[in-house]
N, C-alpha and C positions, 0 to 999 in steps of 0.2 A: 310588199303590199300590206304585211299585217301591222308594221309598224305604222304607217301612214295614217290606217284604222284607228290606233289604238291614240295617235298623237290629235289627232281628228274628233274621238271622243273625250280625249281630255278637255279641248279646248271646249267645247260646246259647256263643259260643266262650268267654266270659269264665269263669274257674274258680270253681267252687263254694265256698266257704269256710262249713264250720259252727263254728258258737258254741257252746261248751259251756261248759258249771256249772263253776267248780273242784272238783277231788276232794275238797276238806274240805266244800262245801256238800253233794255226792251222800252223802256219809257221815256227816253230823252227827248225832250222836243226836236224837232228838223229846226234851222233856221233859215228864216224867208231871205229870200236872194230878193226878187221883185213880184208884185202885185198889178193887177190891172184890174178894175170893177166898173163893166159900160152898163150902163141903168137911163132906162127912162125912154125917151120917144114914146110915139105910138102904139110901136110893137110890146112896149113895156118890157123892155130888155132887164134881162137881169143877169151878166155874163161875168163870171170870177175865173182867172186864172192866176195861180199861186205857184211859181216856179220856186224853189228849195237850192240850198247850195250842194245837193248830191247829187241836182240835176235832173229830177223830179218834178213833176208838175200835180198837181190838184187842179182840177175842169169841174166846173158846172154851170148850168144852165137854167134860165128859169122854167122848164120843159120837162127836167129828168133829174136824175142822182148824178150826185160826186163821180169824176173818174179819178184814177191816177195812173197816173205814163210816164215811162223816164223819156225823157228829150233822146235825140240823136248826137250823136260827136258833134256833125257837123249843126244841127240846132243851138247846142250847148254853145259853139265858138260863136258863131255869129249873134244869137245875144247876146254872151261876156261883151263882145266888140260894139255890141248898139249899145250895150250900156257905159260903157267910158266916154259918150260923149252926153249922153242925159242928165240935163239942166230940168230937175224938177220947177223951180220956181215958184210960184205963190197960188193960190186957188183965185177961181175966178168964179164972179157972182153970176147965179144965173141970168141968165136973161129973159128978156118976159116973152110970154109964148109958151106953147105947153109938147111941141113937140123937138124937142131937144135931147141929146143923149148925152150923160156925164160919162167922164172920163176921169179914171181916178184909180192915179199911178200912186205905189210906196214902193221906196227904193232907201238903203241905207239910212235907216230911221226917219226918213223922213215922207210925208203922205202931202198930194196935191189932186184936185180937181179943176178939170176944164172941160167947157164946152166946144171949146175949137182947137185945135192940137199945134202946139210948136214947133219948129223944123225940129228938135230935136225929141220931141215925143215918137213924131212919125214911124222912124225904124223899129223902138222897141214896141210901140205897139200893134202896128202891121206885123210883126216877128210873135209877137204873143196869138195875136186871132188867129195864125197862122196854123199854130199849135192847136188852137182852140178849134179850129175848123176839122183838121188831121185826126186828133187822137179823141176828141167826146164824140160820144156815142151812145145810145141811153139802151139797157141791155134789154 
């Protein structure tokens, strides 16, 4: 027992040394996986969600603050899968009339808006509101 004590007081003397991250890893930017930004109508939407390739999300609202939520497994797969078949395509002009809501997808460099959604917009952005409905919350 007396050793145990004494092995016990030793180690308590020994100095503490913490390990940390290099500065470039605590600061590295995320890189964006896909974007969606719906703006506009009446309601005066102002809806961003920024999904990250760690599977991360960034939510906000034009109502409250930032959130951020990691997605689910099964979230994460069924995006990956709506996004292999997303055909951004080209932007489209608005149209006249003031109650409309843009739709403004970026996906592997490249950024597109539309007011009316293509077959293949469909899945990744119902799967985005999805998220966006789920995890924001304004605290």
């Amino acid at each position: 027992m007396r050793i145990s004590r004494i092995a016990l007081l030793s180690l308590a003397a020994l100095p503490v040394m913490a390990v940390t991250a290099p500065a470039e890893a605590a600061t590295a930017p995320r890189k964006l996986l896909v974007e969606l930004r719906e703006e506009g109508g009446f309601a005066g939407l102002h809806n961003r969600v920024a999904v990250y390739t760690d599977g991360c999300a960034e939510l906000s609202r034009r109502t409250g603050p930032a959130v951020r939520k990691c997605l689910t497994a099964a979230e994460w797969r069924g995006l990956r899968g709506s996004l292999k078949h997303l055909r951004l395509g080209r932007s489209e002009s608005r149209p006249p009339g003031a109650d409309f809501i843009a739709y403004g997808l970026a996906y592997g460099g490249h950024r597109a808006t539309r007011y009316t959604l293509p077959p293949t917009w469909k899945p990744v952005v119902s799967r985005l509101e999805k998220i966006l409905v789920k995890y924001w919350a304004p605290d």
